[in-house]
N, CA, C and O atoms as a GROMACS GRO file, in nm:
protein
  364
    1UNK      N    1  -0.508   1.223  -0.988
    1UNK     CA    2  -0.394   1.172  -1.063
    1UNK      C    3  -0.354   1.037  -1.004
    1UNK      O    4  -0.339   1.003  -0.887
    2UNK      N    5  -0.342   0.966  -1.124
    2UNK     CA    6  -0.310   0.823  -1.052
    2UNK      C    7  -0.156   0.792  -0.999
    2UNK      O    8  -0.065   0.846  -1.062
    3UNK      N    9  -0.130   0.724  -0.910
    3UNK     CA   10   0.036   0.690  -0.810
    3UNK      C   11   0.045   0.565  -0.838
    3UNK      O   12  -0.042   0.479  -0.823
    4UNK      N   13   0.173   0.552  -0.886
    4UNK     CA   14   0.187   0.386  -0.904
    4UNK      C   15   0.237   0.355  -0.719
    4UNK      O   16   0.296   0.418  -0.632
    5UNK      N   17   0.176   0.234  -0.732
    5UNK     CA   18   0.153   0.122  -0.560
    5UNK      C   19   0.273   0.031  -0.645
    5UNK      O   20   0.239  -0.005  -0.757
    6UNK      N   21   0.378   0.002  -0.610
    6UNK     CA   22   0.421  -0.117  -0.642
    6UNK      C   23   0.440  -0.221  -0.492
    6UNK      O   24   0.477  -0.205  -0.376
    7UNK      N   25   0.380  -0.355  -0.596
    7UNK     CA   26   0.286  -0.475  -0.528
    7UNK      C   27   0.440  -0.525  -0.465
    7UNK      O   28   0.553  -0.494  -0.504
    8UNK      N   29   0.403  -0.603  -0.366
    8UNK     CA   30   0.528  -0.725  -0.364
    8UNK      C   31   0.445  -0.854  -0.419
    8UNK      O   32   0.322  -0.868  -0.419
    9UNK      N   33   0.532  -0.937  -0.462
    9UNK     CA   34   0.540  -1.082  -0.518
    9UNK      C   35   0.422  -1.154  -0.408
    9UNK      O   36   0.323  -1.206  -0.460
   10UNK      N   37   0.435  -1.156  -0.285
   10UNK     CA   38   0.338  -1.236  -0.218
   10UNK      C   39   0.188  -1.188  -0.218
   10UNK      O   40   0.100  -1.246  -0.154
   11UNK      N   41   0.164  -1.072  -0.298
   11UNK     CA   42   0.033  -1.001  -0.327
   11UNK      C   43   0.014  -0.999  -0.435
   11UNK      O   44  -0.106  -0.992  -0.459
   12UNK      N   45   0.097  -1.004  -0.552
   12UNK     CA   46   0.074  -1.028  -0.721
   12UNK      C   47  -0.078  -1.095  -0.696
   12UNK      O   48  -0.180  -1.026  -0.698
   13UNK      N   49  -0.077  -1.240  -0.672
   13UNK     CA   50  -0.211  -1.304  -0.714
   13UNK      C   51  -0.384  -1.192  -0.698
   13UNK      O   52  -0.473  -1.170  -0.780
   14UNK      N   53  -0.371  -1.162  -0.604
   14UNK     CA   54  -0.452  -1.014  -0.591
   14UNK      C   55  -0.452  -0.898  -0.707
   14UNK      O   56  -0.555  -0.836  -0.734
   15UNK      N   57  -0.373  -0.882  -0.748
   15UNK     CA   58  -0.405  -0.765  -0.893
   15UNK      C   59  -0.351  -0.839  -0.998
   15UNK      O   60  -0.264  -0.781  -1.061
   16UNK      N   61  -0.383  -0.964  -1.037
   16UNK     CA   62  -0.381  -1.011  -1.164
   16UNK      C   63  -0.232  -1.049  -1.173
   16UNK      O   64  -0.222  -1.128  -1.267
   17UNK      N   65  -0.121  -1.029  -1.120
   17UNK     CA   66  -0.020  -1.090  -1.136
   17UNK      C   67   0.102  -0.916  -1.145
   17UNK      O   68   0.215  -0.900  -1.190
   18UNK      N   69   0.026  -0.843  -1.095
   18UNK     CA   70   0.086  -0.718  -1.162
   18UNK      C   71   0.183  -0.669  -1.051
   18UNK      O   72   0.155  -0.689  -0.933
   19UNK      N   73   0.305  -0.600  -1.090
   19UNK     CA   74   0.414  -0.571  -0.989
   19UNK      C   75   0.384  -0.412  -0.944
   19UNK      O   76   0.423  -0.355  -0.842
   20UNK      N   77   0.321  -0.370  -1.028
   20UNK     CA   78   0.315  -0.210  -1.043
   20UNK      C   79   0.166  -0.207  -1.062
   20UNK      O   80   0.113  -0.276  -1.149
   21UNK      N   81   0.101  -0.128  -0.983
   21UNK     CA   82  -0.104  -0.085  -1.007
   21UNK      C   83  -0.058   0.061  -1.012
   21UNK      O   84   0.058   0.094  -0.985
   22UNK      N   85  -0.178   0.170  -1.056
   22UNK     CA   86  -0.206   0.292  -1.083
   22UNK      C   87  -0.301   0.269  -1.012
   22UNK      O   88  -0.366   0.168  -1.039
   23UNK      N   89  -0.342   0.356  -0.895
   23UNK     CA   90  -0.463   0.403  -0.768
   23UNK      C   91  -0.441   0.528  -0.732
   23UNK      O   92  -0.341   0.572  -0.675
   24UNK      N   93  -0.567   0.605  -0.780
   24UNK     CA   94  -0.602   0.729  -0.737
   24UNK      C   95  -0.591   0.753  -0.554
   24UNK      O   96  -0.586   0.678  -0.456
   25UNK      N   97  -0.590   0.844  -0.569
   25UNK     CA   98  -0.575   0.900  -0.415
   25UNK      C   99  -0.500   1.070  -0.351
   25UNK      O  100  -0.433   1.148  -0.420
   26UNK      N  101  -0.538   1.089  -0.204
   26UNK     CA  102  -0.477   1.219  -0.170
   26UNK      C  103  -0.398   1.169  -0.096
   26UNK      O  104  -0.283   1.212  -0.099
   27UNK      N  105  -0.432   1.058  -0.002
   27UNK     CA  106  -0.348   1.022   0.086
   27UNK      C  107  -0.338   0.868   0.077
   27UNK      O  108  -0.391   0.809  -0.017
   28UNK      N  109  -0.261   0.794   0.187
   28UNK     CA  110  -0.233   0.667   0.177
   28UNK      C  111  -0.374   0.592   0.199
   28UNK      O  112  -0.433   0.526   0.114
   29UNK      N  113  -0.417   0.617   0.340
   29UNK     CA  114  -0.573   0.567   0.326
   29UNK      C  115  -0.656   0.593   0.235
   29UNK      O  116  -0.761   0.529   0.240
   30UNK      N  117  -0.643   0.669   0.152
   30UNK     CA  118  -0.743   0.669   0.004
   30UNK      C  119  -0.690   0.570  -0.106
   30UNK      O  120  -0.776   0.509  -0.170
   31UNK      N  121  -0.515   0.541  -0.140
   31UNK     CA  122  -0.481   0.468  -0.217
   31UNK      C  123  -0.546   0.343  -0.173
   31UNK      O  124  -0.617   0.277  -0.248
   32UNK      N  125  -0.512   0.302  -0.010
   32UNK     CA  126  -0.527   0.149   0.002
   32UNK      C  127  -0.682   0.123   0.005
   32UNK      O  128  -0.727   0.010  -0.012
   33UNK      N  129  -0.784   0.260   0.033
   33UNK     CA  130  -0.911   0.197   0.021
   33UNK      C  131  -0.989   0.164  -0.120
   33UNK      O  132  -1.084   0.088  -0.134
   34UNK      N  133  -0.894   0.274  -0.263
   34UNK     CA  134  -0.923   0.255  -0.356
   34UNK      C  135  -0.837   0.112  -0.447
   34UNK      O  136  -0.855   0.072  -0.562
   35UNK      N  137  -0.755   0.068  -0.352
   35UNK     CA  138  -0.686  -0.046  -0.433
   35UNK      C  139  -0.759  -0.170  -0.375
   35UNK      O  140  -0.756  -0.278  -0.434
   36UNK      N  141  -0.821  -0.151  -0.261
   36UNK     CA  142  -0.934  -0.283  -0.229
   36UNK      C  143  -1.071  -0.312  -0.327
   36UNK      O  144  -1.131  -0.411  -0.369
   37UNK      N  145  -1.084  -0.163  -0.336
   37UNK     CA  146  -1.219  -0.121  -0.459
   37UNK      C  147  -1.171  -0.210  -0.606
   37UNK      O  148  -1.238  -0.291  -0.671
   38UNK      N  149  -1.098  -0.186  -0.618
   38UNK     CA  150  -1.010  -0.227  -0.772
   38UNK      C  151  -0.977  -0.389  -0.736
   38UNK      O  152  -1.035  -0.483  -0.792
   39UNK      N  153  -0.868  -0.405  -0.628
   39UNK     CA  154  -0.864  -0.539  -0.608
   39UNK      C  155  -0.917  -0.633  -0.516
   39UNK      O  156  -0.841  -0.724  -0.483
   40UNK      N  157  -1.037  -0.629  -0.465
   40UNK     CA  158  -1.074  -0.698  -0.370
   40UNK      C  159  -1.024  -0.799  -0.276
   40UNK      O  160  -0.993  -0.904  -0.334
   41UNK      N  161  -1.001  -0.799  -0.105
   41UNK     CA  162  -0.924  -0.868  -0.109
   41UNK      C  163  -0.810  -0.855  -0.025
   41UNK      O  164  -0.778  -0.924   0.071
   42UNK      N  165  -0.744  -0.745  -0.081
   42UNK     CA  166  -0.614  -0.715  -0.055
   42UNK      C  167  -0.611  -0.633   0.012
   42UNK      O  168  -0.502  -0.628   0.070
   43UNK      N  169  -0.708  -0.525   0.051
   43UNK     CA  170  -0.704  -0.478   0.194
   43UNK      C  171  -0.715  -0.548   0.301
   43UNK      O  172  -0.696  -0.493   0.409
   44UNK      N  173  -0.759  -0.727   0.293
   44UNK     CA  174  -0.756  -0.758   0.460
   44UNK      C  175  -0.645  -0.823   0.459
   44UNK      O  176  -0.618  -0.888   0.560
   45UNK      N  177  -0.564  -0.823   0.362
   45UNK     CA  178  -0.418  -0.826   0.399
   45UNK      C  179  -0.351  -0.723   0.430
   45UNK      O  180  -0.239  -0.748   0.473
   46UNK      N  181  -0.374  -0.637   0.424
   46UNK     CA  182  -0.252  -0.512   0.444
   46UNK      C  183  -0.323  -0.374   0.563
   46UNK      O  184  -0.282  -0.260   0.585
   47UNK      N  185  -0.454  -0.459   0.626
   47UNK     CA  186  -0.514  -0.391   0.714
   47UNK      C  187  -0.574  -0.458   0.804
   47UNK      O  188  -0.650  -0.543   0.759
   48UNK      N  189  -0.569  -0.450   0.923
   48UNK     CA  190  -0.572  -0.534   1.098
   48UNK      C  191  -0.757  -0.482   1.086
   48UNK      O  192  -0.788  -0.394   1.006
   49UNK      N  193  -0.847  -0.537   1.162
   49UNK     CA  194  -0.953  -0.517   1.171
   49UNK      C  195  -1.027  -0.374   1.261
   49UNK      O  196  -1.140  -0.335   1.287
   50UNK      N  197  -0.888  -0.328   1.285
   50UNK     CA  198  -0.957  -0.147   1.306
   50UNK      C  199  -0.925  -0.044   1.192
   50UNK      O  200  -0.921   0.078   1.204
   51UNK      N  201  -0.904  -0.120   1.077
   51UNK     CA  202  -0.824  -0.087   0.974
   51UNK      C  203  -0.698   0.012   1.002
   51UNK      O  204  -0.702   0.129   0.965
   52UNK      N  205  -0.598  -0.038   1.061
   52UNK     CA  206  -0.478   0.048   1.088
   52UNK      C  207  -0.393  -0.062   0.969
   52UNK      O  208  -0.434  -0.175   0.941
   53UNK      N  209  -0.279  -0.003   0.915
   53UNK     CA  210  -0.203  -0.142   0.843
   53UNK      C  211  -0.156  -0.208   0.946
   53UNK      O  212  -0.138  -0.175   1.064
   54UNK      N  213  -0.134  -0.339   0.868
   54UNK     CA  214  -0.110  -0.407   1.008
   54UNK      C  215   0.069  -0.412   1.030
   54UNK      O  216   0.147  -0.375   0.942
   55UNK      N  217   0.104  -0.456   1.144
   55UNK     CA  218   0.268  -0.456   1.177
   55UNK      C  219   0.388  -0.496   1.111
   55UNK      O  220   0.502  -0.451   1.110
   56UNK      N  221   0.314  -0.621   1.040
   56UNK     CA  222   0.439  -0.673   0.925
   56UNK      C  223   0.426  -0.630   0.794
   56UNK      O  224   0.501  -0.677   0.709
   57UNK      N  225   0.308  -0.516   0.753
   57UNK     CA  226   0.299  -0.468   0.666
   57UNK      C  227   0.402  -0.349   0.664
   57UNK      O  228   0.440  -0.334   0.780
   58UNK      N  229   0.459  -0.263   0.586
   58UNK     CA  230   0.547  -0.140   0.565
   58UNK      C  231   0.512  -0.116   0.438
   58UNK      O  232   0.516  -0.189   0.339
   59UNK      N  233   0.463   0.049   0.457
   59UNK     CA  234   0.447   0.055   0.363
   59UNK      C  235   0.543   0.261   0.338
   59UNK      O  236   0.559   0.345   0.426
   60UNK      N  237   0.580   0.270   0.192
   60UNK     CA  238   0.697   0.364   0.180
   60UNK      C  239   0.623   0.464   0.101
   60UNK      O  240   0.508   0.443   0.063
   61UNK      N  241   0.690   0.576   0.073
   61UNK     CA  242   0.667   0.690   0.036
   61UNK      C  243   0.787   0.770  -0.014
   61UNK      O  244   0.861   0.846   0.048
   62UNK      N  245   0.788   0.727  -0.157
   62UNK     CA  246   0.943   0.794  -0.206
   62UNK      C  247   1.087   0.754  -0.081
   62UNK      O  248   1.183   0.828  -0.060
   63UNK      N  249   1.061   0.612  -0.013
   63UNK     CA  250   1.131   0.592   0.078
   63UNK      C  251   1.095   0.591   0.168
   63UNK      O  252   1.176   0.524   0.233
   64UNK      N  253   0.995   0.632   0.250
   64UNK     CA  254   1.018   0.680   0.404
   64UNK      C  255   0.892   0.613   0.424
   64UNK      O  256   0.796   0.612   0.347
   65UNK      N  257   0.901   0.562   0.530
   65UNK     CA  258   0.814   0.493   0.613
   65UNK      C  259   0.671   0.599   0.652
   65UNK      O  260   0.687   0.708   0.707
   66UNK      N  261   0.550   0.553   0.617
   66UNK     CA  262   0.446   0.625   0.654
   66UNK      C  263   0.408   0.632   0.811
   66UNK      O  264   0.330   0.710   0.866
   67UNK      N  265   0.492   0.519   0.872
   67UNK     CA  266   0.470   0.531   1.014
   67UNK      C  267   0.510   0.662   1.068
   67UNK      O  268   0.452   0.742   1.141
   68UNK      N  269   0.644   0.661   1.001
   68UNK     CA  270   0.711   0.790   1.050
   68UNK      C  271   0.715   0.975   0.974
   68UNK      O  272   0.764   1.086   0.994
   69UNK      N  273   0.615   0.891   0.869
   69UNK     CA  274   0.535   1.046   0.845
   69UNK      C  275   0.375   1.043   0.903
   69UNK      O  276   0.339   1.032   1.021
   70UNK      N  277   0.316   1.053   0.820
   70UNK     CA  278   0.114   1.010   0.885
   70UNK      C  279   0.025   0.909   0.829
   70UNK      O  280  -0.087   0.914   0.779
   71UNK      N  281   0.134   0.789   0.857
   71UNK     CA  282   0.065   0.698   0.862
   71UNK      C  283  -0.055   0.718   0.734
   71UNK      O  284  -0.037   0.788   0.634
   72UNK      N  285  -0.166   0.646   0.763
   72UNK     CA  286  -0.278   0.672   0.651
   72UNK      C  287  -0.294   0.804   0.578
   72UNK      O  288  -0.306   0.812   0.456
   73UNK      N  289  -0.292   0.912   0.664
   73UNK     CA  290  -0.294   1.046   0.671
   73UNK      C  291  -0.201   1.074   0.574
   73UNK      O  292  -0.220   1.167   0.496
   74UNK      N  293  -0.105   1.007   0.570
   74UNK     CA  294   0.035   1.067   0.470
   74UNK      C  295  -0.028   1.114   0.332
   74UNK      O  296  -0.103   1.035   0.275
   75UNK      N  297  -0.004   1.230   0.281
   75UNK     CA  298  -0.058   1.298   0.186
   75UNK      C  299   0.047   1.221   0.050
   75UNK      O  300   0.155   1.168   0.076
   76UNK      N  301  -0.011   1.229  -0.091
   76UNK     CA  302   0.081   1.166  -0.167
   76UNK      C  303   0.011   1.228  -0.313
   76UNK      O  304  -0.109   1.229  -0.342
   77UNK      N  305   0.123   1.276  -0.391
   77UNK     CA  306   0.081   1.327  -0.517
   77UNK      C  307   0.136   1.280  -0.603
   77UNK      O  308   0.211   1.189  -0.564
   78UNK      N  309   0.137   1.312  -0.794
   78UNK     CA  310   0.218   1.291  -0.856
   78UNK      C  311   0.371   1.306  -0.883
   78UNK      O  312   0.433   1.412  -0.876
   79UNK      N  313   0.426   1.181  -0.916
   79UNK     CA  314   0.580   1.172  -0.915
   79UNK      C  315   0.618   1.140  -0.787
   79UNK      O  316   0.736   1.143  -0.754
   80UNK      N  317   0.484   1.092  -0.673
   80UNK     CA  318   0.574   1.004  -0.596
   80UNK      C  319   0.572   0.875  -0.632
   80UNK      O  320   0.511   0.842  -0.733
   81UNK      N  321   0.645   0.772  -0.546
   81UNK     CA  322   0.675   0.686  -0.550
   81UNK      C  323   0.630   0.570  -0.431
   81UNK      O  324   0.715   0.551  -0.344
   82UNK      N  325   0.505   0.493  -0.420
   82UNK     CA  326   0.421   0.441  -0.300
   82UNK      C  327   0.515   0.278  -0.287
   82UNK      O  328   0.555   0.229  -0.392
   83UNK      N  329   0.532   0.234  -0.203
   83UNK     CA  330   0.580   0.065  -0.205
   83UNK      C  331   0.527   0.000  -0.096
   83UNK      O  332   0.537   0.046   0.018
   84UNK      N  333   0.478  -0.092  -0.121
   84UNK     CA  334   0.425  -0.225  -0.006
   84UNK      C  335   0.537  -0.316  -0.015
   84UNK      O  336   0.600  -0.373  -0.104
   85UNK      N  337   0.538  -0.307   0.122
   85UNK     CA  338   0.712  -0.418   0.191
   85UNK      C  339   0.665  -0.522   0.286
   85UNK      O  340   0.646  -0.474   0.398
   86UNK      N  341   0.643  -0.626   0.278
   86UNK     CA  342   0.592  -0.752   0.374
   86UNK      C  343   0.746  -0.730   0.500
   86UNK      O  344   0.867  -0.723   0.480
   87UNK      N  345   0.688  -0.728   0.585
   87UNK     CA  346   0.848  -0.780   0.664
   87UNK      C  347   0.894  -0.923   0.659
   87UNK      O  348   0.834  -1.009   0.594
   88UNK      N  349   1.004  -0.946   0.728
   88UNK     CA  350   1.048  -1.068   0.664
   88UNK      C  351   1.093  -1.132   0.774
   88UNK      O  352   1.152  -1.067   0.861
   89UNK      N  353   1.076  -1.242   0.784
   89UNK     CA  354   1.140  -1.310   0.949
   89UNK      C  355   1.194  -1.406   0.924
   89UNK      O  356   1.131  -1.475   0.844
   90UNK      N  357   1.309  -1.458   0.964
   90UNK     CA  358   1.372  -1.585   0.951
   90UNK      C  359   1.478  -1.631   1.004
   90UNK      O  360   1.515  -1.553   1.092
   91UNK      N  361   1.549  -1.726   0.993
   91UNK     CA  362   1.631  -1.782   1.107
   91UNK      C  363   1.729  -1.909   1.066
   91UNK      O  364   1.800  -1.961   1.152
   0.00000   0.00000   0.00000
């Protein structure tokens, strides 16, 4: 069953301009490896080269931080709700 990923704005150019994708998956590491499949690209933004996400990436789960559930591992079905959050730094 497909989970809507909603994109942030600094990743639009990567899925065609789209705010919201549909990506199959059981868990988070299956969404983000099947949304690289689909959008090429956009996993070496949102994944460090041991593929962990990387630090200024956040990414949610009906709210909650996957760090602080299982990470990749985090299991995810229909009627949730997935979000990619850039962190933000400034001054």
């Amino acid at each position: 069953m497909p989970i809507p990923v909603s994109i942030p704005t600094v990743l639009r150019p990567l899925t065609d301009n789209l705010d919201t994708v549909e990506v199959e998956g059981a868990t988070i590491g299956d969404l983000l490896a099947n949304l690289e499949k689909r959008y090429p690209g956009i996993g070496e933004r949102l994944l460090d080269a041991q593929g962990n996400v990387r630090r200024f990436v956040n990414i949610y789960v009906n709210g909650e931080d996957v760090r602080f559930l299982q990470d990749k591992a985090t299991a995810v079905k229909a009627g949730d709700e997935v979000s990619i959050v850039p962190a933000i730094a400034g001054g």
